[in-house]
VOPAGU-2260 file (C-alpha; in pm, 1 decimal, decimal comma):
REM VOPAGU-2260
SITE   aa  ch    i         X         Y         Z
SITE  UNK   A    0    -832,7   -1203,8    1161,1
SITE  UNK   A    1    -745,5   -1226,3    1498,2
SITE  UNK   A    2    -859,3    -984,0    1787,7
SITE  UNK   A    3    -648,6    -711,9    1852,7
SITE  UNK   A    4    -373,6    -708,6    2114,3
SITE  UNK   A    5    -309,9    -401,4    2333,9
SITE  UNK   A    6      -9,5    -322,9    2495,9
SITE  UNK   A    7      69,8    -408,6    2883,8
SITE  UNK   A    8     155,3    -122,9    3013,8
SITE  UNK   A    9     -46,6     140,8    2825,2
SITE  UNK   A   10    -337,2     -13,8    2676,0
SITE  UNK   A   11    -259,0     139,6    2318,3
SITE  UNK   A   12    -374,5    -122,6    2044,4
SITE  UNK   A   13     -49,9    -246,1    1903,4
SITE  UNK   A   14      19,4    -274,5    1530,2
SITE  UNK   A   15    -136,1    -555,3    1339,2
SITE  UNK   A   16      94,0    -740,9    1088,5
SITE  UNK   A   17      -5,0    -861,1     714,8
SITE  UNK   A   18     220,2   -1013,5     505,5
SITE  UNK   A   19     504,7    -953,5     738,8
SITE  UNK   A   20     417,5    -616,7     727,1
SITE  UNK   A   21     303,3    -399,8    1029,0
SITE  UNK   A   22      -5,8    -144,4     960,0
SITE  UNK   A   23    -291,0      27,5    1116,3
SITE  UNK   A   24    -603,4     -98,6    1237,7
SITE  UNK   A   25    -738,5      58,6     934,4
SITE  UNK   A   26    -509,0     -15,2     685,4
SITE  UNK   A   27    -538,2    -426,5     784,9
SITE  UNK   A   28    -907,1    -410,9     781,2
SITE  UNK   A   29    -850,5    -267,1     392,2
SITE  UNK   A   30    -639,2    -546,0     311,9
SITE  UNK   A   31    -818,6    -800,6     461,3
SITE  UNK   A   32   -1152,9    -715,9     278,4
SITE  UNK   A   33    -957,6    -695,6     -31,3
SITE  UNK   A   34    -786,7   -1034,3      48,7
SITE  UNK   A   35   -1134,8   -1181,0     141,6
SITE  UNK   A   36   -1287,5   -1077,8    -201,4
SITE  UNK   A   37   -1063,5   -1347,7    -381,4
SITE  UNK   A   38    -976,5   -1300,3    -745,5
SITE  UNK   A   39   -1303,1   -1097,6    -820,2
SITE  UNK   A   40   -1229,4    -840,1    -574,8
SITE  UNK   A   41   -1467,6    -614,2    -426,2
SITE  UNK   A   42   -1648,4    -270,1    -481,5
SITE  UNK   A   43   -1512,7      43,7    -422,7
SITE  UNK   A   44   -1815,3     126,9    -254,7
SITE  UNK   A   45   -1877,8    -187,8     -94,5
SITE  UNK   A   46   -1472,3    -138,0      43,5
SITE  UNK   A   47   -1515,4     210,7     155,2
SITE  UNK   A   48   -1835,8     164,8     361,0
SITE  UNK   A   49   -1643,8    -176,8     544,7
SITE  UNK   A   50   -1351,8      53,3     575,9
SITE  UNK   A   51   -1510,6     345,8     706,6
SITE  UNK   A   52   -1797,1     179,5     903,9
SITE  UNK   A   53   -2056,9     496,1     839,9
SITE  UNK   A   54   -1810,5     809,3     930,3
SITE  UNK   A   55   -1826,4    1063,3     707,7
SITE  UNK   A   56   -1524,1    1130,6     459,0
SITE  UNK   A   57   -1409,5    1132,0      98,0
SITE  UNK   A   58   -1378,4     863,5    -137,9
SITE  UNK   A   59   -1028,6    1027,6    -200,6
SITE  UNK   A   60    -937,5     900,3     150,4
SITE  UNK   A   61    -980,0     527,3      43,6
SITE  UNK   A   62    -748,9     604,5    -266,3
SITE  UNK   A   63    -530,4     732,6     -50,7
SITE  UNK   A   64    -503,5     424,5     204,4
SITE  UNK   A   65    -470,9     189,8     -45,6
SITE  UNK   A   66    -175,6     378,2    -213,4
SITE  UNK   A   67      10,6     408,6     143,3
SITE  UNK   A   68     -88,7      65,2     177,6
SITE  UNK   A   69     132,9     -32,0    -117,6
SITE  UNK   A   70     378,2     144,5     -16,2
SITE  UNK   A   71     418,2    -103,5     243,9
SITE  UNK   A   72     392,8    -352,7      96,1
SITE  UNK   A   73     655,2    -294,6    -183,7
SITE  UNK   A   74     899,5    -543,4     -34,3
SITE  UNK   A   75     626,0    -813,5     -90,9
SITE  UNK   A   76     567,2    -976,9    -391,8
SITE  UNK   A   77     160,9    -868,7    -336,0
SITE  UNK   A   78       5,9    -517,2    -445,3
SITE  UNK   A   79    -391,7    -394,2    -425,0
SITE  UNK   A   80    -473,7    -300,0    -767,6
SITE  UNK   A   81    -775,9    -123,6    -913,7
SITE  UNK   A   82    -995,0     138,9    -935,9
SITE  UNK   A   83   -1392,0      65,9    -964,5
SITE  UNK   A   84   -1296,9    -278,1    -815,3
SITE  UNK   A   85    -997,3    -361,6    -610,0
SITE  UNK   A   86    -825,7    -698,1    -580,8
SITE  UNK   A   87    -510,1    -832,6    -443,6
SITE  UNK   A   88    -278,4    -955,6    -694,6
SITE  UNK   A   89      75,6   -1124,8    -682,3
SITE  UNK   A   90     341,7   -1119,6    -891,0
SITE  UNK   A   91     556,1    -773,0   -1015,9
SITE  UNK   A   92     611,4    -535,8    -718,5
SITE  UNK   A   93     585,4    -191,5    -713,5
SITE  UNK   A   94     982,3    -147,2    -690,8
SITE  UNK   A   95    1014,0    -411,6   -1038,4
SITE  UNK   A   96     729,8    -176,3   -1204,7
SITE  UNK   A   97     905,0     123,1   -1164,7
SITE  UNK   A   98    1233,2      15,3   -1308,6
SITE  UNK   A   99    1032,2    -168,2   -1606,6
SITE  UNK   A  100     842,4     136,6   -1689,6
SITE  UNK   A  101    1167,8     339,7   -1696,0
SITE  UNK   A  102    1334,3      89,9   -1923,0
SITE  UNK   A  103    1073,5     170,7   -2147,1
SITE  UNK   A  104    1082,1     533,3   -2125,1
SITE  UNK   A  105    1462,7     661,8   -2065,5
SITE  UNK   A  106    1392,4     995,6   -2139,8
SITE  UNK   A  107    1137,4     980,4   -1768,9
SITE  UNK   A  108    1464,2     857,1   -1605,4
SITE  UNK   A  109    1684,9    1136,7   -1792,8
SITE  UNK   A  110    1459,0    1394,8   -1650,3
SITE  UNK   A  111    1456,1    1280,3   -1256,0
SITE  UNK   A  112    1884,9    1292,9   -1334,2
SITE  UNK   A  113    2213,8    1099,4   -1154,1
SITE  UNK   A  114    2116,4     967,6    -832,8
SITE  UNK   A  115    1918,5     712,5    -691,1
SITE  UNK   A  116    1634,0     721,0    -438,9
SITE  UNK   A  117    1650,6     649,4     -85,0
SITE  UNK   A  118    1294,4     607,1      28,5
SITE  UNK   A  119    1135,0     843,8    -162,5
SITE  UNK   A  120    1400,3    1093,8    -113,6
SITE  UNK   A  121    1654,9    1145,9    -450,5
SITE  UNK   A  122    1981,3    1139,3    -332,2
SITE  UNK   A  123    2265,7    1334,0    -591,3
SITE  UNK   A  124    2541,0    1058,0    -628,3
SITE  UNK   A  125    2816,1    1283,0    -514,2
SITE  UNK   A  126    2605,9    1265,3    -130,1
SITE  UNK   A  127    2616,5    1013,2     122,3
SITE  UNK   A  128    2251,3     833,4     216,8
């Protein structure tokens, strides 16, 4: 981890990149943590205190992070799995999940209808993206 780089002209922190992927001061000292932790991964607790550094908020928040944070990183072939204990694991996306999980269950896809989804926005096939 590198220190972080402000811009010129302002002095606003800039963006820090993982993965090809640009996030938040926050969200890259999640993943780095949980890239640290190896294989084993590490606590939830032990993740939300680094993460949080003492301020005072919900455990829901962490959840939350982590989710957004695999949201950006759904073009990468690298997701943050877990629960009790989180760990960085390669291999099936988010985006290859999905579609497996409705091949298994067509009457899920039935239900969302014709269209297909732009971002997370379900566009009806007869309108333009």
């Amino acid at each position: 981890m590198s220190e972080p780089q402000h811009c010129q002209l302002c002095g606003q922190r800039l963006p820090e990149t993982r993965m090809g992927v640009k996030l938040t001061a926050l969200k890259a000292r999640i993943f780095d943590a949980v890239r640290r932790a190896g294989r084993m991964g590490i606590d939830g607790d032990e993740l939300f205190k680094l993460a949080f550094e003492g301020r005072e908020t919900k455990r829901s928040v962490l959840r939350n992070h982590i989710s957004q944070l695999n949201d950006l990183l759904a073009g990468t072939d690298v997701v943050i799995r877990g629960r009790v204990t989180y760990r960085l694991e390669r291999g099936v996306g988010r985006e290859q999940k999905g579609r497996e999980q409705a091949a298994r269950n067509p009457a899920a896809a039935e239900l969302n209808g014709p269209g297909r989804e732009v971002g997370r926005i379900r566009v009806h096939p007869d309108q333009g993206a």
